[in-house]
C-alpha positions as CSV (number, residue, x, y, z in Angstrom):
1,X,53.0,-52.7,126.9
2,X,50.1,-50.0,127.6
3,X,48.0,-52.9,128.7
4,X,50.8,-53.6,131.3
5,X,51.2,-50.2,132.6
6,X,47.6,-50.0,132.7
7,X,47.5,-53.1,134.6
8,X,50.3,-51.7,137.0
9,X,48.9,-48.6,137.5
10,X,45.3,-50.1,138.7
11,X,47.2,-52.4,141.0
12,X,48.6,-49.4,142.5
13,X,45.6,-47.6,142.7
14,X,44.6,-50.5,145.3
15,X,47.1,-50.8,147.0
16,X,46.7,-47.2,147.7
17,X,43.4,-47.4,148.5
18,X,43.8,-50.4,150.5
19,X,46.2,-48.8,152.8
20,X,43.5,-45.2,153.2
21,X,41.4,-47.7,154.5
22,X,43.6,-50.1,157.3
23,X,44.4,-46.5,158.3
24,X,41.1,-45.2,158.7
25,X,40.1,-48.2,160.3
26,X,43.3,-48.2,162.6
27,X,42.5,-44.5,163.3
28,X,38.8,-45.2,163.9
29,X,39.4,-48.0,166.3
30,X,42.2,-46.0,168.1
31,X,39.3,-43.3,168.7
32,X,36.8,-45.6,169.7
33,X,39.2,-47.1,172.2
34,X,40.8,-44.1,173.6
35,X,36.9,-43.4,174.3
36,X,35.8,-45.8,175.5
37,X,38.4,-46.1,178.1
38,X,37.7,-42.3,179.1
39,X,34.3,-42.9,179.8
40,X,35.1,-46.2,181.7
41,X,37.2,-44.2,183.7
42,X,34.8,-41.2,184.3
43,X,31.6,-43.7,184.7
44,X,33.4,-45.7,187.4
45,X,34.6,-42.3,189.0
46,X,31.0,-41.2,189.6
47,X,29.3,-45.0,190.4
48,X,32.3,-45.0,193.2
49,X,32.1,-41.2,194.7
50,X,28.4,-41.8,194.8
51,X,29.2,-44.8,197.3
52,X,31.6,-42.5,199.1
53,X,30.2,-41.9,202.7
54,X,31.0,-37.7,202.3
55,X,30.7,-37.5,198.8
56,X,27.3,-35.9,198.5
57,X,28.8,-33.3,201.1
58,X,31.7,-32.6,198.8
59,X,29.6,-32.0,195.2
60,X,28.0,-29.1,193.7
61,X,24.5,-30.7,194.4
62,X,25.2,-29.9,197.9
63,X,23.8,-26.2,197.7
64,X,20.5,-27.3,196.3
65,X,20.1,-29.8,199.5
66,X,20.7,-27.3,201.7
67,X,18.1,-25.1,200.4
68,X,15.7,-27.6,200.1
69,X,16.4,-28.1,203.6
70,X,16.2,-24.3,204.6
71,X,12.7,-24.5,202.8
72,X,11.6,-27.6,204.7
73,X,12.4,-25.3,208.3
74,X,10.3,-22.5,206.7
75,X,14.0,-20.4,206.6
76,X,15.8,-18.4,204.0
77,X,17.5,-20.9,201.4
78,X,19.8,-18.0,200.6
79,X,20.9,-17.5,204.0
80,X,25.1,-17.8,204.0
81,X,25.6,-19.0,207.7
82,X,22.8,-21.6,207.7
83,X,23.6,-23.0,204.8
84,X,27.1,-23.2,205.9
85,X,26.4,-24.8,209.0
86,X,24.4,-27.3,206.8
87,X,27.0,-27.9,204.4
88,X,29.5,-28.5,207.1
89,X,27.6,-31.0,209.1
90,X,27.6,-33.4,206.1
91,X,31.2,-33.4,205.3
92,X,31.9,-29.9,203.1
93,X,35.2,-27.9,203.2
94,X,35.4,-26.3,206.5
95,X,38.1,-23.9,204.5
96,X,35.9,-22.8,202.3
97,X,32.9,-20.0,201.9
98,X,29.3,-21.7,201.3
99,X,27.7,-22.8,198.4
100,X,24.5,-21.0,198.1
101,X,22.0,-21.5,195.5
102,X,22.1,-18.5,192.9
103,X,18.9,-19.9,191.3
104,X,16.0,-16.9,191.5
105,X,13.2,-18.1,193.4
106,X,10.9,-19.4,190.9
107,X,13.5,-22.6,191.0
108,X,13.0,-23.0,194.7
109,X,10.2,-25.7,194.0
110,X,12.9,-28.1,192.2
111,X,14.8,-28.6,195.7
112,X,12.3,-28.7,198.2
113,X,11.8,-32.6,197.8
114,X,15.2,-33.1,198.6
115,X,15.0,-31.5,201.6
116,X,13.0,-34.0,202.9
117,X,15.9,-36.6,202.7
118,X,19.5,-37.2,204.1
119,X,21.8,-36.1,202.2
120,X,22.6,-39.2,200.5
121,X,19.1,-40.3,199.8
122,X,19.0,-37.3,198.4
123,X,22.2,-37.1,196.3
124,X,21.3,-40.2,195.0
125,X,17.8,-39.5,193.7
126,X,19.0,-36.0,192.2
127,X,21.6,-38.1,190.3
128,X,18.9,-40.3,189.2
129,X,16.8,-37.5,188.0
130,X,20.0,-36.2,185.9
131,X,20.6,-39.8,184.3
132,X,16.9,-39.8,183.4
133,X,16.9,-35.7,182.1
134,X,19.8,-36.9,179.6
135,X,18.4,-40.0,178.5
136,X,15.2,-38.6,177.8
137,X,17.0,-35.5,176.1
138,X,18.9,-37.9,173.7
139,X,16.7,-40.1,172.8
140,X,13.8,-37.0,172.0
141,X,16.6,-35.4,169.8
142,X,17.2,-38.7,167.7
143,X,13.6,-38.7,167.6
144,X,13.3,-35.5,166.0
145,X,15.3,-36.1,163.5
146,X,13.3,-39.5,162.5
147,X,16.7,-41.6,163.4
148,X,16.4,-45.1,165.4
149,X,19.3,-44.2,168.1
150,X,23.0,-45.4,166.8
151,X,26.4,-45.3,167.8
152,X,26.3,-41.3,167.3
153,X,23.7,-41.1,169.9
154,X,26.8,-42.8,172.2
155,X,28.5,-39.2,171.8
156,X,25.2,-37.1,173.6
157,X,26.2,-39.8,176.4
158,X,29.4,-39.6,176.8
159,X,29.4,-35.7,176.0
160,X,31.9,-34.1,178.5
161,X,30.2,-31.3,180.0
162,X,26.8,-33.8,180.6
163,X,28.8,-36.1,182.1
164,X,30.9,-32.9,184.3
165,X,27.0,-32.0,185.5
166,X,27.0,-35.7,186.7
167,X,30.1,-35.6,189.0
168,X,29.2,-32.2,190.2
169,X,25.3,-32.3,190.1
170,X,24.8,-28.9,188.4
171,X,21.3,-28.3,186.8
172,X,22.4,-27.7,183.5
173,X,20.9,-31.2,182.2
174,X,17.0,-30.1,183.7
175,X,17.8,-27.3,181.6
176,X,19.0,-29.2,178.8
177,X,15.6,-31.0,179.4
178,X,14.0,-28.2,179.1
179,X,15.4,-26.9,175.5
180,X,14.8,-30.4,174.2
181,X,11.0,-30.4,175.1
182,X,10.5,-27.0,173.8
183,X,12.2,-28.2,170.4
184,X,10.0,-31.6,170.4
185,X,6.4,-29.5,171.6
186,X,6.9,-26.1,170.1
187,X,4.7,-27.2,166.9
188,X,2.5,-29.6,168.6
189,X,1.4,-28.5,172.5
190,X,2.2,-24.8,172.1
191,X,1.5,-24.5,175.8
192,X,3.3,-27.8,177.0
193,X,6.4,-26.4,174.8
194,X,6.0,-22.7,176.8
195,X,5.8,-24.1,180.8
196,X,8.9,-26.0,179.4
197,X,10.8,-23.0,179.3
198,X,10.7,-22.9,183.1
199,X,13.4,-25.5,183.1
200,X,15.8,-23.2,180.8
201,X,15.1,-20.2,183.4
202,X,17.0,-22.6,186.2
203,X,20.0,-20.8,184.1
204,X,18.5,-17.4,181.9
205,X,22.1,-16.2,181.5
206,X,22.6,-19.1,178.8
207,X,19.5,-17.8,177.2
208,X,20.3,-14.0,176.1
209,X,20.4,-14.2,172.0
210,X,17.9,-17.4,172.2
211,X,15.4,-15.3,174.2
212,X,15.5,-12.0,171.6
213,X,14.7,-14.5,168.9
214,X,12.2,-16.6,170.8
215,X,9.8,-13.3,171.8
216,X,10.6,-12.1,168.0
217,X,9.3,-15.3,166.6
218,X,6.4,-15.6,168.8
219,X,5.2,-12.2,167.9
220,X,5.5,-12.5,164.1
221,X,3.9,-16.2,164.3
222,X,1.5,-15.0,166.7
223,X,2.3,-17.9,169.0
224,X,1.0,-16.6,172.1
225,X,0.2,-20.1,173.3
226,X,3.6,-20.3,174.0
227,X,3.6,-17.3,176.1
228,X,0.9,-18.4,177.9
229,X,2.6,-21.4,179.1
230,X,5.5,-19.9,179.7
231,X,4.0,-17.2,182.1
232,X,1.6,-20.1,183.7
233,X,4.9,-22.0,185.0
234,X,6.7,-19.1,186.3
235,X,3.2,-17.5,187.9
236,X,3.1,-21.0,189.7
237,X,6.5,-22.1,190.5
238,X,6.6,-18.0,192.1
239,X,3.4,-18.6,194.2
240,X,4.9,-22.2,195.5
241,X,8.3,-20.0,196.0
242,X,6.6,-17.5,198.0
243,X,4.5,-19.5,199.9
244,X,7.6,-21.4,201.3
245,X,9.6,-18.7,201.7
246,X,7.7,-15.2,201.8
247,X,10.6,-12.9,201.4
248,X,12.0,-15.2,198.6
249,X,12.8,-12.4,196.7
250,X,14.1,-9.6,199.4
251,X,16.1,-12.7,200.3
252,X,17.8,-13.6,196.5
253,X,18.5,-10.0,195.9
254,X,20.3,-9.6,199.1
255,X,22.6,-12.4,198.3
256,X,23.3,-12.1,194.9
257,X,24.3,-8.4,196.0
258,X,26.6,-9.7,198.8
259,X,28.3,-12.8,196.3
260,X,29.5,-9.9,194.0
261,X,29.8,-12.3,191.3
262,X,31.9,-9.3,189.1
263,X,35.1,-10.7,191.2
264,X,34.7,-14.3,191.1
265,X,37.1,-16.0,188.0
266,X,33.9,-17.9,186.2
267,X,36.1,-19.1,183.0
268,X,34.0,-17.7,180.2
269,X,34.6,-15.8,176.9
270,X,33.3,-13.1,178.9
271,X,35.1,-12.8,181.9
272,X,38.3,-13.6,180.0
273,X,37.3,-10.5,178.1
274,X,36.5,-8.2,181.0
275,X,40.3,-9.3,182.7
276,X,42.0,-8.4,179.5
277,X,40.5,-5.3,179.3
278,X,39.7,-3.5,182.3
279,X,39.1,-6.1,185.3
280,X,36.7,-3.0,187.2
281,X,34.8,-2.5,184.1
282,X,31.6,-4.7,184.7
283,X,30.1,-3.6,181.8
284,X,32.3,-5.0,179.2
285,X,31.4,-8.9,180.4
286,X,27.9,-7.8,179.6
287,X,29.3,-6.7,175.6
288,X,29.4,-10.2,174.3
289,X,26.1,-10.7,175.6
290,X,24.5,-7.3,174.1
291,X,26.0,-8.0,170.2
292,X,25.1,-11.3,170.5
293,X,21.2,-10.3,170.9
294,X,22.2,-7.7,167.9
295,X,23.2,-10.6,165.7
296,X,20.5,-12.6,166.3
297,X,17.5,-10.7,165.5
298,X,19.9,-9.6,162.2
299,X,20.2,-13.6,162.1
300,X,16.5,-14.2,162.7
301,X,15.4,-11.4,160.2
302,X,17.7,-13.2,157.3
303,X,15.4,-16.7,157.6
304,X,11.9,-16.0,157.7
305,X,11.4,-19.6,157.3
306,X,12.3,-20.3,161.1
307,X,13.4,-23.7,161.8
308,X,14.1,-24.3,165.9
309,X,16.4,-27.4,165.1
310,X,18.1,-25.9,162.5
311,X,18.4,-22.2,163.2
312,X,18.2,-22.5,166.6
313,X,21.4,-24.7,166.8
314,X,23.9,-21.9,165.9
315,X,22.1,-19.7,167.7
316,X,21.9,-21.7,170.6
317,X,26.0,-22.4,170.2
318,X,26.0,-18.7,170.0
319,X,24.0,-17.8,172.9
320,X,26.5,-20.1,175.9
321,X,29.3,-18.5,173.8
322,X,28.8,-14.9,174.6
323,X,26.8,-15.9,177.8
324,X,27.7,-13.2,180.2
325,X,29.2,-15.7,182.7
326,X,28.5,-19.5,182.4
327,X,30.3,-22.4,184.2
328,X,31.8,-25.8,181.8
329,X,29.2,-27.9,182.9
330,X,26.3,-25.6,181.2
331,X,27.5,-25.9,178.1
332,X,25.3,-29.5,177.9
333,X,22.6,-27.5,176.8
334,X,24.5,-27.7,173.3
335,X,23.5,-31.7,172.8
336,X,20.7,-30.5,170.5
337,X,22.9,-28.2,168.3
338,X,25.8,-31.0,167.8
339,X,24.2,-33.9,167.7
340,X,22.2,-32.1,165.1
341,X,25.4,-31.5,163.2
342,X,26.2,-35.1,163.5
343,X,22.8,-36.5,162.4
344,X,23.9,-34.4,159.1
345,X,27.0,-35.2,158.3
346,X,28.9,-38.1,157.1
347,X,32.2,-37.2,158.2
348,X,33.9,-39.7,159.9
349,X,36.8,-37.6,160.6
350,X,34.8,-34.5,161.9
351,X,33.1,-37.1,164.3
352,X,36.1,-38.6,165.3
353,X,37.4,-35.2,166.0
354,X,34.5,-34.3,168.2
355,X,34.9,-37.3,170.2
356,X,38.4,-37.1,170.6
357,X,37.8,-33.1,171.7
358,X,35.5,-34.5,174.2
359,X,37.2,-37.2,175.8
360,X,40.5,-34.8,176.2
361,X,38.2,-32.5,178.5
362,X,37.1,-35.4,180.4
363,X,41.0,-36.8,180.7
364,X,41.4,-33.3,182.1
365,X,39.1,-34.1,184.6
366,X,39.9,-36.8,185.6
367,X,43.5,-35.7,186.3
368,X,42.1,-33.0,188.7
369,X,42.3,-30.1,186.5
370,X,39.7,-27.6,188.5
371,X,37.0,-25.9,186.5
372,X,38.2,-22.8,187.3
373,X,40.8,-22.7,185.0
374,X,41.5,-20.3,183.3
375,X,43.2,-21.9,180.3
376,X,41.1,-24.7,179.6
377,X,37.7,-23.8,180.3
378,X,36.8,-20.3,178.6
379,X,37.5,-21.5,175.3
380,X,35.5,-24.9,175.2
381,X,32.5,-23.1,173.9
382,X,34.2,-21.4,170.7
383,X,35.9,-24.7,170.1
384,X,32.3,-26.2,170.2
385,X,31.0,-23.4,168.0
386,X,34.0,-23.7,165.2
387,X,33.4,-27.8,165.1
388,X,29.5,-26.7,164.2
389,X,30.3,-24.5,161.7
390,X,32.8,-27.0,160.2
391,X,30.4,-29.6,160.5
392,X,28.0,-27.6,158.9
393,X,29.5,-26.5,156.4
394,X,30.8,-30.4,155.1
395,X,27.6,-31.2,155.6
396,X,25.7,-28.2,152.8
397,X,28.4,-29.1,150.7
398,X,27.9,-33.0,150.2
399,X,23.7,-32.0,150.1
400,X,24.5,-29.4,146.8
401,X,26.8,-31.9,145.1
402,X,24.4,-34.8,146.1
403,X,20.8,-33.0,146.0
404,X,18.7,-36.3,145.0
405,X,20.8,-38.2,146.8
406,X,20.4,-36.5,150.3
407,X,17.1,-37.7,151.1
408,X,17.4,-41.0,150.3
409,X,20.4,-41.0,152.9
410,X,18.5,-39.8,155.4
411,X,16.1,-42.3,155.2
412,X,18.5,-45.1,154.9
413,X,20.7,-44.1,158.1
414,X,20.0,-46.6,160.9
């Protein structure tokens, strides 16, 4: 008889653990599926608007042709009117104020090519260059971590705010560029890794925390390399800027002063912040920002073992949280930082849960929720933050309670 109850019980046991797994493999299928289908969705979205005749008049990308244009004429890119008129002529809202490019001058050299172009050549080329800034962005970060690229790698892809940049034709992936070669090069080409920094300037807001921490480190490791290349970019990229435009700066000053960004709704932690408190307080969207830098250096001062991929993940996922205004489409410069998280974790569950997190944003999207709302969109960068902490977490726990193990993983995963 105990030989029979054994029996029984071990048959139930598997029958148990039979059914975990149909229903992880339902549930895993179900993800992959629901997607999948998202991204079809969103990928035949942009291949179509880009054949649109007034599409290119109707996207983001539209304020960087017009100032390429401006520069081509020898005029002010920042100029309001002119741009307007340009905007107008290829097919943007005539109910609407312009689009003018809020990128200091130093950026100015990025968007003079296209102003050589028609708008569509032009639209089309840019949307090249952001295919290629992501592809080469994902496929450095698997490389970094020593990984041949895998179905994880899929996520960095199909990551919502990278594929947001795409529709709209916001920077934020040359920046992302930008943080990825300055990860890969930082050891290596000092110098390379510092001029690469000129892409992350396109956006210095997101940069805040990261930047304390970056001029920290490269005074205690005496990296001055580093600094040299970062000044050498920004010394030329001025000089082109000024050449083209010789009041470049007179000119960015005046605008950003006349845009009075303190009354626009960017949907940030921020902003949300500033509203909830005092809306005519300025100074309180600046607060994240300032304990942010605080914590960092505290952060920085705790591991004097400085790793860029490791530490500079949270603090990276740190610096867009508290960013003193940043759009949705920014927060792609967090690929490194979660895909790190991924690369160490074998959670299928917490993956699961990131893609499903993702493709929800991009459903939102694609049923016309604007990204100026104010429900949605200030929180997407916590929610980022808290899934990295999870992740990371899971992950240090299954490396103590599998220390000889761990390695060996590593090198086995595809």
């Amino acid at each position: 008889m105990p030989r029979s109850s054994d029996a029984q019980g071990f048959r139930l046991r598997i029958q148990q653990l039979t059914q975990r797994i149909k229903f992880r493999t339902v549930f895993e299928v179900a993800v992959v599926g629901i997607c999948t289908l998202v991204f079809a969705l969103n990928a035949a979205g942009i291949f179509t608007t880009l054949l649109t005749d007034k599409y290119a008049g109707q996207r983001d990308f539209v304020t960087y042709w017009s100032a390429g244009r401006q520069l081509v004429q020898r005029a002010d890119p920042y100029d309001g009117p002119a741009t307007l008129r340009l905007e107008r002529s290829v097919g943007y809202s005539a109910d609407t104020p312009p689009l003018i490019m809020r990128n200091a001058p130093p950026s100015l050299p990025i968007v003079l090519p296209l102003g050589f172009l028609g708008v569509r050549a032009a639209s089309l080329l840019w949307s090249l260059l952001m295919v290629a800034s992501l592809w080469l962005a994902v496929r450095m970060i698997a490389a970094m971590h020593e990984r041949r690229m895998s179905g994880l790698d899929v996520l960095g892809f199909t990551f919502a705010p990278a594929l947001s940049c795409l529709i709209s034709g916001q920077m934020a992936l040359f920046v992302l560029l930008g943080l990825v070669l300055f990860l890969r090069l930082h050891r290596t080409w000092p110098f390379l890794a510092g001029a690469s920094l000129w892409l992350c300037a396109l956006k210095p807001q997101l940069f805040l925390p990261f930047g304390v921490v970056l001029m920290a480190w490269i005074v205690v490791n005496r990296g001055y390399r580093i600094l040299l290349g970062a000044a050498s970019a920004f010394a030329l990229s001025t000089a082109i800027a000024c050449v083209l435009d010789p009041l470049a700066w007179v000119h960015y000053v005046r605008m950003m002063r006349a845009a009075q960004l303190e009354t626009k709704l960017i949907p940030c932690v921020s902003t949300m912040l500033r509203l909830a408190i005092d809306p005519r307080a300025v100074w309180l969207q600046g607060l994240p920002a300032a304990l942010g830098c605080v914590w960092a250096l505290a952060y920085f001062r705790r591991h004097r073992r400085w790793d860029w991929i490791e530490h500079g993940s949270l603090l990276m996922l740190v610096s867009v949280a508290v960013a003193p205004y940043s759009w949705f489409m920014d927060q792609a410069v967090l690929l490194p930082a979660l895909l790190h998280a991924l690369y160490r974790n074998r959670s299928r569950g917490l993956v699961a849960l990131l893609a499903l997190l993702s493709a929800g944003i991009e459903l939102a999207n694609l049923r016309g929720v604007r990204l100026t709302n104010p429900v949605l969109y200030p929180w997407t960068a916590p929610v980022w933050l808290a899934w990295y902490l999870l992740a990371n977490r899971r992950a240090d726990r299954e490396q103590e309670a599998n220390p000889i193990c761990e390695p060996l993983r590593a090198e086995l995963q595809p």
